[in-house]
C-alpha positions in Angstrom: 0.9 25.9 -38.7 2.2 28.5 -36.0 4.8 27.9 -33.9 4.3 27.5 -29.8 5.5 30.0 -27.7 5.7 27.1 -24.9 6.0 24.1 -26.8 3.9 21.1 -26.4 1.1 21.2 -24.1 -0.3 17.5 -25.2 2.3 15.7 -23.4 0.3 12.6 -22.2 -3.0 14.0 -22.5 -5.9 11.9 -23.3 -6.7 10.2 -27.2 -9.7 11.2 -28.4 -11.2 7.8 -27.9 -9.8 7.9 -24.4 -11.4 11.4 -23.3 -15.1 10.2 -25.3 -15.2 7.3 -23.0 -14.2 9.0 -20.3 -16.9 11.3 -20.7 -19.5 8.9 -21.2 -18.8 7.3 -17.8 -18.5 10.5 -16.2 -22.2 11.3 -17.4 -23.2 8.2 -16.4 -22.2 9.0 -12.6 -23.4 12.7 -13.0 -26.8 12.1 -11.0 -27.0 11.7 -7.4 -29.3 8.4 -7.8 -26.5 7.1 -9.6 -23.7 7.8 -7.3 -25.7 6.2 -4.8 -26.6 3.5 -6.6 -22.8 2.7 -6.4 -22.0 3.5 -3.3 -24.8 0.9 -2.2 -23.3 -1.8 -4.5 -19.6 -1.2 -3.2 -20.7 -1.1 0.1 -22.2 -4.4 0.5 -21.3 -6.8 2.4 -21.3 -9.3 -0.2 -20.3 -7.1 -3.0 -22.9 -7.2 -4.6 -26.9 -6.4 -4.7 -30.3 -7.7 -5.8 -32.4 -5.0 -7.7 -35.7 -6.1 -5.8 -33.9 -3.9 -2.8 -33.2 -0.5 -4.1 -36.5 0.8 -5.1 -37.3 0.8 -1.7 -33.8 1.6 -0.2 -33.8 4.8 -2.9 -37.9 5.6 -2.6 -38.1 5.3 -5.8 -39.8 3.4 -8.9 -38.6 0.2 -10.3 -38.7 1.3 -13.7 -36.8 4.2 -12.5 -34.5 2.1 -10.5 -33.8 0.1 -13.5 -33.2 2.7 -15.9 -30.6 4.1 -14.0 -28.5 0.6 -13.4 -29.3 0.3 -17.0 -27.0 3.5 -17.7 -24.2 2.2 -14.8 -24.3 -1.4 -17.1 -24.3 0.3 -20.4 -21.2 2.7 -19.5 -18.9 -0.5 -17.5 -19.8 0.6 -13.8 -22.1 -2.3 -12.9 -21.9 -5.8 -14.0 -25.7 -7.3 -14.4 -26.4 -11.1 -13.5 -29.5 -12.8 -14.4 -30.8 -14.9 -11.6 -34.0 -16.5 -12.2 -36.4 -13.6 -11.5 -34.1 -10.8 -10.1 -31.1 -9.3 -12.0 -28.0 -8.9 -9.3 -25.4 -6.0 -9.8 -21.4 -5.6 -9.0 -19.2 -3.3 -9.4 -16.7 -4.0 -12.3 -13.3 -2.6 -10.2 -11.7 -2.8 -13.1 -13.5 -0.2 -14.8 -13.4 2.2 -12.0 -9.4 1.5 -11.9 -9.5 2.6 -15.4 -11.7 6.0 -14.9 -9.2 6.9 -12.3 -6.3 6.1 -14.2 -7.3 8.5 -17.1 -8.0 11.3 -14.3 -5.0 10.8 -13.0 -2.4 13.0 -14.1 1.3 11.4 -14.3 3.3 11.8 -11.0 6.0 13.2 -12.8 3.8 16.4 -14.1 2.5 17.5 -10.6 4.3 20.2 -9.1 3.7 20.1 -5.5 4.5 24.1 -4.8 4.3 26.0 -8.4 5.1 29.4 -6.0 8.7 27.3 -4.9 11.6 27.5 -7.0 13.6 25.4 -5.6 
């Protein structure tokens, strides 16, 4: 093993297991149907949504409505409730107060003026 010029650069980086899941909800959100999919969920009024409203509210399928909540459920973004005929969706806060957690870098590692040596 070779010696760092700098020493350590892991500091509080992310665990393996930490960046994997981070990644896999970060996938989950990379399609625009997706991130609207959200945005519709956390901007109801009641905090939550029926799915028999978004294929028309996206213009798309209901198969392809449902395979994309499918993917938001599976990676901890939505929450799915059966209600007789019509699954209901909410957004599980908690998870997205995780995501940004591990994205957030610790305050005590940002410099706010690198050029500023004071």
């Amino acid at each position: 093993m070779t010696a760092s010029c700098c020493g350590s650069i892991a500091g509080d980086a992310l665990s393996d297991a930490e960046a994997t899941e981070l990644a896999t909800a970060l996938k989950a959100l990379a399609d625009p149907i997706r991130v609207r999919l959200v945005s519709i969920v956390a901007t109801s009024p009641t905090g939550e949504v029926c799915a028999c409203d978004l294929p028309d509210t996206l213009d798309r399928s209901q198969p392809t409505v449902s395979h994309h909540l499918g993917l938001l459920v599976n990676a901890g973004v939505l929450e799915r409730e059966q209600r007789g005929k019509w699954a209901w969706f909410r957004l599980r806060r908690e998870r997205l107060v995780e995501l940004a957690r591990l994205l957030t870098p610790p305050v005590e590692s940002i410099d706010p003026d690198p050029a500023d040596p004071s």
